[in-house]
N, CA and C of each residue as an Amber inpcrd file, in Angstrom:
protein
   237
-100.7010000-104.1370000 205.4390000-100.8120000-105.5510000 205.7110000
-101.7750000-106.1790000 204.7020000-101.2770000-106.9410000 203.9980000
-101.9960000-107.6740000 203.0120000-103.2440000-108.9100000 203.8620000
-104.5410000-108.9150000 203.1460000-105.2880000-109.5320000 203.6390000
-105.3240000-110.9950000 203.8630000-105.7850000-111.6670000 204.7960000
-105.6200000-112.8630000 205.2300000-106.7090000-113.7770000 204.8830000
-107.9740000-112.9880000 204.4490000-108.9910000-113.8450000 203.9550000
-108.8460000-114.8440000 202.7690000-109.5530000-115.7080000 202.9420000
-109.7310000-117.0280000 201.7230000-109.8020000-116.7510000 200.5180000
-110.0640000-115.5620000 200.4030000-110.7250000-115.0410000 198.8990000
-109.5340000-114.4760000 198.6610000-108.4450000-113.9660000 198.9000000
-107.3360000-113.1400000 199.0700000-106.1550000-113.9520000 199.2500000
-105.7710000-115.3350000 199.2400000-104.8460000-115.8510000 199.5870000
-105.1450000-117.3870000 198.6950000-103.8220000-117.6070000 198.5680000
-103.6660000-119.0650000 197.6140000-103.5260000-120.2410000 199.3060000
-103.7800000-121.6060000 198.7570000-103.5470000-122.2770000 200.0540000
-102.1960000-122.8220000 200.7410000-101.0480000-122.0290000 199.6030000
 -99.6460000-122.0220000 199.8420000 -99.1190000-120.9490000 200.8350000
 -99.9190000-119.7670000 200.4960000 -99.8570000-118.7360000 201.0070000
-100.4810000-118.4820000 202.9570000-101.8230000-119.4610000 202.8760000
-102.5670000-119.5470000 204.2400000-101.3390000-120.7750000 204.7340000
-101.0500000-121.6630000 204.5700000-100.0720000-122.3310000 205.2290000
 -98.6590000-121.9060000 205.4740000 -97.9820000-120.8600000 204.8560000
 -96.7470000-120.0590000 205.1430000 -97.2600000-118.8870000 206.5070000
 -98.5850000-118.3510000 206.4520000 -99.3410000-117.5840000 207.7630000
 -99.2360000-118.4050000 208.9100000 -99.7050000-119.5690000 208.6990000
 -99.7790000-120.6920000 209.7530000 -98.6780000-120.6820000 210.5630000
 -97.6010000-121.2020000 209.6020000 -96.1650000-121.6890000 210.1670000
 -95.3220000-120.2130000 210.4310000 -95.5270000-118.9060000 210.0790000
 -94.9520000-117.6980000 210.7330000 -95.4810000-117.7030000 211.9220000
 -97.0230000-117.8870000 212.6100000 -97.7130000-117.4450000 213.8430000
 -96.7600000-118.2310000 214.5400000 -96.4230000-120.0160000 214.3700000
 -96.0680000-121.0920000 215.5060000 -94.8250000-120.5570000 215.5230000
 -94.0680000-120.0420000 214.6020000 -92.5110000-119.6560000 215.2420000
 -92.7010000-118.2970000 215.6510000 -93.5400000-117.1460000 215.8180000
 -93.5290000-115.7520000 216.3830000 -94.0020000-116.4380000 217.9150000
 -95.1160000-117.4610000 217.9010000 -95.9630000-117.1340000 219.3710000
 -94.9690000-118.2300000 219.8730000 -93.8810000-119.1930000 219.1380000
 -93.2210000-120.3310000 219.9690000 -94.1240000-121.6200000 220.4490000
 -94.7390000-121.8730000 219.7130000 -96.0050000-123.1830000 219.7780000
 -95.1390000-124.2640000 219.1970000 -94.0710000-123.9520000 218.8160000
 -93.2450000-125.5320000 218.4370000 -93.1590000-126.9220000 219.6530000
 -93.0260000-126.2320000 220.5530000 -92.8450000-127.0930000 222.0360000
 -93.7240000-126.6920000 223.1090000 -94.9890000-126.3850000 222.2230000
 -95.8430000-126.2690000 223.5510000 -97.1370000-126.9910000 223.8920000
 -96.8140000-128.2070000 222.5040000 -98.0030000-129.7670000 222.7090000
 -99.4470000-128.7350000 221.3990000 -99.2990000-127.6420000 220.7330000
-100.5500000-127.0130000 220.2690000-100.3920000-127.2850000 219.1450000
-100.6510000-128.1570000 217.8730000-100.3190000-127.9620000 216.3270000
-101.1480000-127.0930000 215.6810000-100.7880000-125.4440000 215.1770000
-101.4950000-124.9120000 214.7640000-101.8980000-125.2290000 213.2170000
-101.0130000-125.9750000 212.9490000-101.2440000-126.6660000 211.3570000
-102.2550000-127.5330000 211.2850000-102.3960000-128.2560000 212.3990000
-104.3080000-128.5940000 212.5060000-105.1200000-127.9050000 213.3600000
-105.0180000-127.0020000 213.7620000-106.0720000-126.1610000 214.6350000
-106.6400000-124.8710000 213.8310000-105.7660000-124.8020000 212.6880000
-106.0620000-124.0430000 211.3110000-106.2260000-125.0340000 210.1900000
-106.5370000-125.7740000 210.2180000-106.7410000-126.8020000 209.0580000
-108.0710000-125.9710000 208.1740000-109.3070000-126.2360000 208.5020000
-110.5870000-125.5010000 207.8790000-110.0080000-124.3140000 207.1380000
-108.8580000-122.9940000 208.0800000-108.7220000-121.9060000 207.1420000
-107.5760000-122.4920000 206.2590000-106.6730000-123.3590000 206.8720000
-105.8420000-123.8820000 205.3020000-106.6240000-124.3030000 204.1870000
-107.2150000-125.0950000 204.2690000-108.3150000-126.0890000 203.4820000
-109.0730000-124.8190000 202.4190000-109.3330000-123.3220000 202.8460000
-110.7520000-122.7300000 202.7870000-112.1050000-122.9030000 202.7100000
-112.0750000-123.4200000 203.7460000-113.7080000-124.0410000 204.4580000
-114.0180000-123.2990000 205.2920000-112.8890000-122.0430000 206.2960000
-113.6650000-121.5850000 207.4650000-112.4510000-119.8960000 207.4580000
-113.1990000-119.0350000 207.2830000-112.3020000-117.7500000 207.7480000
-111.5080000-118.3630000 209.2320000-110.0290000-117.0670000 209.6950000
-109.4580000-117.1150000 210.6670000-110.8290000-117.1450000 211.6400000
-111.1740000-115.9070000 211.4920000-112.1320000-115.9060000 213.3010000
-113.2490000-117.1150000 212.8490000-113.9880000-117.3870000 211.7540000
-115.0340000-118.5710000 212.4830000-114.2250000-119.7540000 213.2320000
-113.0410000-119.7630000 212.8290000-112.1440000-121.2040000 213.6500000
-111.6820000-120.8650000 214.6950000-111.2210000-118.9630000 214.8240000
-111.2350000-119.0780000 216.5360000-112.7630000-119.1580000 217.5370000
-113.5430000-118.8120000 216.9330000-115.1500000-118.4920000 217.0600000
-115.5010000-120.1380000 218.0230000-114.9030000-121.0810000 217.0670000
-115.5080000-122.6370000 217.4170000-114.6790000-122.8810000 218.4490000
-113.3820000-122.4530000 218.3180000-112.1850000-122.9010000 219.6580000
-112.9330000-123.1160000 221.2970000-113.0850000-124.4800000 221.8020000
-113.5630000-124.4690000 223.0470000-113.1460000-125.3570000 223.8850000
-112.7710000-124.7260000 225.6320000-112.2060000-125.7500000 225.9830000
-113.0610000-126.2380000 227.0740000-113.1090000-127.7820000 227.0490000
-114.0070000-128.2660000 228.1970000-113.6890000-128.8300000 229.3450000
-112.3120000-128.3100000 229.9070000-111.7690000-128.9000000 230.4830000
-111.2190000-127.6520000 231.2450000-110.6580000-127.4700000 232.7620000
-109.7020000-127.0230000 233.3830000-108.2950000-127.7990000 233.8120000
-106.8480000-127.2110000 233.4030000-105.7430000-127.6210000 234.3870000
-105.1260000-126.4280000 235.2000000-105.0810000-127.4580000 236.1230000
-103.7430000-126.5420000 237.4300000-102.5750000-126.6400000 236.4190000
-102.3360000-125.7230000 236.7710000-100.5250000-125.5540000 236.2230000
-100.0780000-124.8280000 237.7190000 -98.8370000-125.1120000 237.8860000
 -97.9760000-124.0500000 238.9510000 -97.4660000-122.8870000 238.7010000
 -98.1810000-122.1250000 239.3430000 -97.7910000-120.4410000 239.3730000
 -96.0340000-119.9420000 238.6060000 -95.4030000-121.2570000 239.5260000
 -93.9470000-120.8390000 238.8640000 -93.3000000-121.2970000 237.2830000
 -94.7410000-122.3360000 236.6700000 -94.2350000-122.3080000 235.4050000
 -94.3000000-121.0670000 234.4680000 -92.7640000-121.4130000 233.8560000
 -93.2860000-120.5020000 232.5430000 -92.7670000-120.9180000 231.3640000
 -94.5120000-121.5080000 230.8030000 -94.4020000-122.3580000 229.2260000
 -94.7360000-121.2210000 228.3540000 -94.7140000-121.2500000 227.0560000
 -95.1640000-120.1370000 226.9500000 -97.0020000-120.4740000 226.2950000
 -97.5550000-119.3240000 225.9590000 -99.2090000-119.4890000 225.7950000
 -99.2740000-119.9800000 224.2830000 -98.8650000-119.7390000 223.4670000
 -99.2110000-119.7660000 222.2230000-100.1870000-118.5990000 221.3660000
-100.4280000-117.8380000 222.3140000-101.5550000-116.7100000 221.9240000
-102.7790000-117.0370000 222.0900000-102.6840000-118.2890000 222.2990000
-104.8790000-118.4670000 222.4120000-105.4010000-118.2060000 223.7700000
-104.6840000-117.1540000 224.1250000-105.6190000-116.1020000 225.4570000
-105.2250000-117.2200000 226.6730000-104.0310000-117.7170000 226.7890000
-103.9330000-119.1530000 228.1500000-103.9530000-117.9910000 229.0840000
-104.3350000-118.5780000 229.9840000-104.5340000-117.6700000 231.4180000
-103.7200000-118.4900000 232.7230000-103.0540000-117.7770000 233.7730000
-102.4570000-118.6590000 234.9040000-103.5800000-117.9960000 236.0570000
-104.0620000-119.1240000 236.9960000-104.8170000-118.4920000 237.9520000
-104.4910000-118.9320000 239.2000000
């Protein structure tokens, strides 16, 4: 697996990473734009993990037990 760091990748290359994750995890229709929630590592201003590092949510929602949206990978939890 070829490396994903800033130092290791052109910013053509970090934006083709981007847009493989949203069609593997299915974030097209799930309200999440990972093309700005990775902006800093597109840009190279911020490695992958310092931008998951900052990811915070200040908020709780109910969702219903019987949905199923899918997560996008950022650890969604149903409780």
């Amino acid at each position: 697996m070829k490396s994903t760091l800033i130092k290791d990748t052109t910013k053509s290359e970090r934006i083709a990473l981007v847009k493989q994750w949203e069609e593997e995890e299915g974030c097209e229709n799930s309200g999440m734009n990972l093309m700005e929630y990775f902006r800093d590592y597109i840009d190279g201003k911020k490695e992958i993990a310092e931008v998951n590092a900052a990811f915070r949510t200040n908020y709780v929602v109910e969702t219903p037990e019987t949905e199923e949206k899918p997560m996008c990978g950022m650890g969604g939890r149903r409780f």
